[in-house]
C-alpha positions in Angstrom: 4.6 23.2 27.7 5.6 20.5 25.3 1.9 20.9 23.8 2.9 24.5 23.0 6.1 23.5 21.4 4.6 20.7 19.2 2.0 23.0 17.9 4.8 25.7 17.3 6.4 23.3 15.5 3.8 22.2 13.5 3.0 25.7 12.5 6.0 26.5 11.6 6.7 23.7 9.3 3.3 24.4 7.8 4.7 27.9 6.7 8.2 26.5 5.6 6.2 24.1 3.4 3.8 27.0 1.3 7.0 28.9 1.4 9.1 25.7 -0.8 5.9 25.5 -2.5 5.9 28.8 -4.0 9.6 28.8 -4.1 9.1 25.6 -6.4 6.4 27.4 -8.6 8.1 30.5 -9.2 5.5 33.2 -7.3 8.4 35.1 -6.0 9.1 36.2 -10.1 7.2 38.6 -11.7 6.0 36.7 -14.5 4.3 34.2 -12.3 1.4 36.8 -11.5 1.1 37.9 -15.3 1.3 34.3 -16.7 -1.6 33.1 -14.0 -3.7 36.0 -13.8 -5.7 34.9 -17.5 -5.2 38.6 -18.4 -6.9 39.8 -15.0 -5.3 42.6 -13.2 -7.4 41.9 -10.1 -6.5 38.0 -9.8 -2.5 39.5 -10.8 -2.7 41.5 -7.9 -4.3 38.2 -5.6 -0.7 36.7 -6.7 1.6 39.1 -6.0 -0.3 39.8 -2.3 0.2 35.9 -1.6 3.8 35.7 -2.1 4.5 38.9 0.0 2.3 37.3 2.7 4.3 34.2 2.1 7.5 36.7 2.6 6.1 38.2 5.6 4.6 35.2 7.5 8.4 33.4 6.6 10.1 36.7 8.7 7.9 36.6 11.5 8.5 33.0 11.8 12.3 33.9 11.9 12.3 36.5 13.8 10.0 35.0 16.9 12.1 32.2 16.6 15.6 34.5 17.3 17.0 33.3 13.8 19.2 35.4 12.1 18.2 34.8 9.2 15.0 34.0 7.1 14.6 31.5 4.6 13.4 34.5 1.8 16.7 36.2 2.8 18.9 34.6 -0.1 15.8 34.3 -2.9 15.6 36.9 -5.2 12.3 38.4 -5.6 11.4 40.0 -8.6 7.5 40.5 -7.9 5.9 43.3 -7.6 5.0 45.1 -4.6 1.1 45.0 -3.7 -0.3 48.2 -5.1 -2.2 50.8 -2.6 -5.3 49.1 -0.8 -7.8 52.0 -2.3 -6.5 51.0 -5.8 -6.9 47.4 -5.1 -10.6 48.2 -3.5 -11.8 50.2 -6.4 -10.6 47.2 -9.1 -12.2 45.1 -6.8 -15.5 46.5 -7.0 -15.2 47.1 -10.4 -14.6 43.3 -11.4 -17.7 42.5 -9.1 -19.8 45.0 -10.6 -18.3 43.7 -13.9 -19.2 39.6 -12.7 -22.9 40.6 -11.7 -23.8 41.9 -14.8 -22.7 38.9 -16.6 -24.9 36.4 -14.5 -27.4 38.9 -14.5 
């Protein structure tokens, strides 16, 4: 049992630490994907989907562990939602098809 617990532990200041992380760099503000996407709309939209799995990782830590609260709960996010998955899929496979024709 105390195995479990340390692990738990462990995990959960894993996800406390990316969370200070991006706190600290600023991926919960819009800018953030615009200013480190290099003008790419596809690597834009990588940004934005890694803070809102940073949200959502930070409430399911909260909530499994009967807290009240969440650490995101007080920050304010100005990032973007993700946009649909099809849209995402299509730019996707467009910026592929784009890559291999380069190195072809």
């Amino acid at each position: 049992m105390d195995m479990d617990m340390d692990n738990l532990n462990i995990h959960i200041h894993s996800i406390h630490s990316e969370l200070y992380i991006a706190l600290d760099i600023g991926m919960h503000l819009r800018e953030f994907a615009i200013l480190h996407g290099n003008g790419d709309q596809v690597l834009e939209e990588c940004w934005r989907r890694t803070w809102w799995q940073i949200y959502i990782n930070d409430m399911y830590v909260a909530s499994s562990s009967h807290f009240l609260t969440w650490k995101t709960s007080s920050v304010v996010t100005t990032v973007e939602l993700p946009c649909e998955e099809h849209e995402y899929e299509s730019r996707v496979s467009h910026h592929y098809s784009d890559f291999i024709s380069l190195i072809e």
